[in-house]
Every structure is written in structure tokens, then in C-alpha cells.
C-alpha positions as CSV (number, residue, x, y, z in Angstrom):
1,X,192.7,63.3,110.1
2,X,190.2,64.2,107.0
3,X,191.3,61.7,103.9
4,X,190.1,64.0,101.4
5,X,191.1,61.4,98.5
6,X,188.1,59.3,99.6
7,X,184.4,59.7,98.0
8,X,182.7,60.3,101.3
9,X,183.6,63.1,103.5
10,X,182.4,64.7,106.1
11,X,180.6,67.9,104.6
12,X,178.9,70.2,107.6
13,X,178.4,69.4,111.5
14,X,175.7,71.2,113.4
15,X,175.9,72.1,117.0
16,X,172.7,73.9,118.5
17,X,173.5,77.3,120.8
18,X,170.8,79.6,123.0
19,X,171.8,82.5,121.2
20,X,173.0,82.1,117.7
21,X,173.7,86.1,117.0
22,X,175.9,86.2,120.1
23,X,177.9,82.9,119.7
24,X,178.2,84.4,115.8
25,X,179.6,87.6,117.2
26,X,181.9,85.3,119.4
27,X,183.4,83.4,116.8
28,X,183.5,86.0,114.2
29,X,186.2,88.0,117.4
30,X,188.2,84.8,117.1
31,X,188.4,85.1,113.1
32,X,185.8,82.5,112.4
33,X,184.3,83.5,109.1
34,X,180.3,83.0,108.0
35,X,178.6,82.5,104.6
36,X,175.5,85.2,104.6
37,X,172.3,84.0,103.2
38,X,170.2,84.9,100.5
39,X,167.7,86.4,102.8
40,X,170.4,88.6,104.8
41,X,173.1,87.7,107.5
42,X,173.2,86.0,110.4
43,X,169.7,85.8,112.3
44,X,168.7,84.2,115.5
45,X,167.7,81.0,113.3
46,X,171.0,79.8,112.6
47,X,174.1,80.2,110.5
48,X,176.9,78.3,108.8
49,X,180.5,79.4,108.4
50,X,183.3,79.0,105.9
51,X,184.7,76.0,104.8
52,X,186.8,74.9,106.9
53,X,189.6,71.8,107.1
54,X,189.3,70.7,103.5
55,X,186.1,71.5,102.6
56,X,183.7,71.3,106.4
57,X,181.3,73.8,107.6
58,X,179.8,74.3,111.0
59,X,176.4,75.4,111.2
60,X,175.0,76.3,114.4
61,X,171.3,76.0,114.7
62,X,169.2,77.5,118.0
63,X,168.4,75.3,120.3
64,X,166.8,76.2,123.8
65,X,167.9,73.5,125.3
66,X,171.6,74.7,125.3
67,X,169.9,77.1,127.6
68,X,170.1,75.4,130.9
């Protein structure tokens, strides 16, 4: 439960994924919605969605160890 009355909050949680564009693609069949950047959309680097639950994003991030 978020208490969204309180000063502190929890703002954006980062989980790390092998392939960011096809986790994106995933999410995005599941109605998941993501914010495009100022460089362009989604790349293999990372991306952050919509806030969600009062105000949280998700950003995923690459990470090769999610690999194995």
C-alpha cells in the first residue's frame, strides 16, 4: 500500500533485463505503456514506462547478467 499523503515516496524502481527492446515489446503486448526519450524510443540501453500506482515508474536498464 503506497501512502501517497506522506513526503517521501517511492518514485522509479529499476530492474536490469538481457534484452531491453524485447522485454519493451513484451510489456508493451500486455498494455504496459513507455515514456520516449528525447533522443528517440526505446533502445537497447534502457527505458522507463508510465507512471504507474500513484505516481511510480519502472525503468528497465540492460544488464548481461540477467543473461544466464
Amino acid at each position: 500500500v503506497l501512502d501517497l499523503d506522506d513526503d517521501e515516496c517511492l518514485q522509479r524502481l529499476g530492474l536490469g533485463t538481457a534484452d531491453v527492446v524485447a522485454t519493451v515489446a513484451q510489456l508493451r503486448a500486455r498494455g504496459v505503456e513507455f515514456v520516449a526519450s528525447k533522443v528517440g524510443d526505446i533502445d537497447s540501453r534502457g527505458a522507463l514506462t508510465r507512471s504507474l500506482m500513484g505516481g511510480v515508474m519502472f525503468e528497465l536498464v540492460h544488464d548481461e547478467r540477467a543473461q544466464a
